[in-house]
C-alpha positions in Angstrom: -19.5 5.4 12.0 -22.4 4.4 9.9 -23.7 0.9 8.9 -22.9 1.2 5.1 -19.0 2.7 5.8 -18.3 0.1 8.4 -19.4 -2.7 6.1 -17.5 -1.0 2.8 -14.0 -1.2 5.4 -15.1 -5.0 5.9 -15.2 -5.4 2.6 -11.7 -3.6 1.7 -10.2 -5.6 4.8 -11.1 -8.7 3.8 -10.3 -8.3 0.6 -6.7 -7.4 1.6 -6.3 -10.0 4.4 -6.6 -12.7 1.3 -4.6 -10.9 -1.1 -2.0 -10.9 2.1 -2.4 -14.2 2.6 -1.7 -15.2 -1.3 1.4 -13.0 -1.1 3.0 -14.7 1.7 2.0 -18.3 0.3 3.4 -17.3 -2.4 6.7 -15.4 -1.7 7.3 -18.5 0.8 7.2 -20.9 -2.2 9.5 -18.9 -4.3 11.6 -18.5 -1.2 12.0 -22.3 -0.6 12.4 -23.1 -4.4 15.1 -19.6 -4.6 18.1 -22.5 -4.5 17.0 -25.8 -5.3 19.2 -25.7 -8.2 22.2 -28.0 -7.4 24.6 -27.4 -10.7 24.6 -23.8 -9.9 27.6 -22.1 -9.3 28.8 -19.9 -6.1 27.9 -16.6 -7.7 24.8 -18.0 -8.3 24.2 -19.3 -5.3 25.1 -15.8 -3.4 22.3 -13.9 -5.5 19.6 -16.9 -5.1 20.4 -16.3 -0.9 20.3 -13.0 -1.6 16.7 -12.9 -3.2 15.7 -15.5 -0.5 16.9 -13.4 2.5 14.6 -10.5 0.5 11.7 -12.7 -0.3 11.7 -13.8 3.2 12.3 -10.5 4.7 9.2 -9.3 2.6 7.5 -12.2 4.1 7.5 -10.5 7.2 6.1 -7.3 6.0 3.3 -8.9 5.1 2.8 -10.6 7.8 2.9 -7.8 10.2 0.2 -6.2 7.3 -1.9 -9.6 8.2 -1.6 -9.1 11.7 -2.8 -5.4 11.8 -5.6 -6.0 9.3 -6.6 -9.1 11.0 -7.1 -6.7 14.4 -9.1 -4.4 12.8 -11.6 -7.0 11.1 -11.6 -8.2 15.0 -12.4 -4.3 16.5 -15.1 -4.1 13.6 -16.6 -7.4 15.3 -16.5 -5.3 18.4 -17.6 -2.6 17.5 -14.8 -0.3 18.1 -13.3 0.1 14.6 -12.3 3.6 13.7 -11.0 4.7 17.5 -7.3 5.4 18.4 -6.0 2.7 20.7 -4.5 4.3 22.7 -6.4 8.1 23.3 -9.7 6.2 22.0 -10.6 9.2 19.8 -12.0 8.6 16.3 -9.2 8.0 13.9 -9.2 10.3 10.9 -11.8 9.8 7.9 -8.9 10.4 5.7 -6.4 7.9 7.7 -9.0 5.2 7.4 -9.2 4.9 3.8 -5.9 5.3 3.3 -5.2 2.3 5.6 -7.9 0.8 7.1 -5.8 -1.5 9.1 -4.2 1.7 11.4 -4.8 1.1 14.7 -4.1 4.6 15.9 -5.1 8.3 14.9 -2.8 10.3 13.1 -1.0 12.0 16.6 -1.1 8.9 18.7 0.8 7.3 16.1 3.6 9.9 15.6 4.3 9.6 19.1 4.7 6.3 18.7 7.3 6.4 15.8 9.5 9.1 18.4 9.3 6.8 21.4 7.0 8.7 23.0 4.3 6.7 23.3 
């Protein structure tokens, strides 16, 4: 992969990795505040653990987004962005500016949703 696309799939990384790292600041917050309310009432308080339990579950979304976008700001460093994982073939041009973050080409990766990789 050439200098200038390399560097424009920094750019795109690091730009999400913050905007990740806002979201999850962010959703934690609203999370932790979801039932500080005390004069609420129990229906109330069911829907506020309700949107906590989805806040937090979206947490972990992003983090898992985080994690995978952290790794390929890391393979960049090495040198190895853009190649499969696991059969170290390029990943798709395509696949790659859809989500930069994919750490596997577009077979390699199918395999892996059936169990069969």
């Amino acid at each position: 992969m050439d200098k200038k696309r390399l560097e424009l799939f920094k750019k795109k990384l690091q730009t999400k990795q913050e905007e990740l790292r806002r979201t999850i600041s962010r959703t934690e917050q609203e999370g932790r505040s979801a039932d500080d309310d005390p004069t609420v009432d129990l229906a109330d308080k069911a829907a506020n653990s309700y949107t906590k339990e989805f806040l937090f579950g979206q947490t972990d979304n992003d983090r898992a987004t985080l994690q995978l976008v952290s790794q390929a700001l890391r393979r960049i460093g090495q040198g190895n962005f853009g190649k499969c994982l696991i059969c170290q073939e390029e990943i798709q041009q395509r696949r790659l500016d859809a989500v930069p973050w994919a750490p596997h080409c577009h077979a390699c990766q199918e395999k892996l949703e059936l169990g069969r990789g």
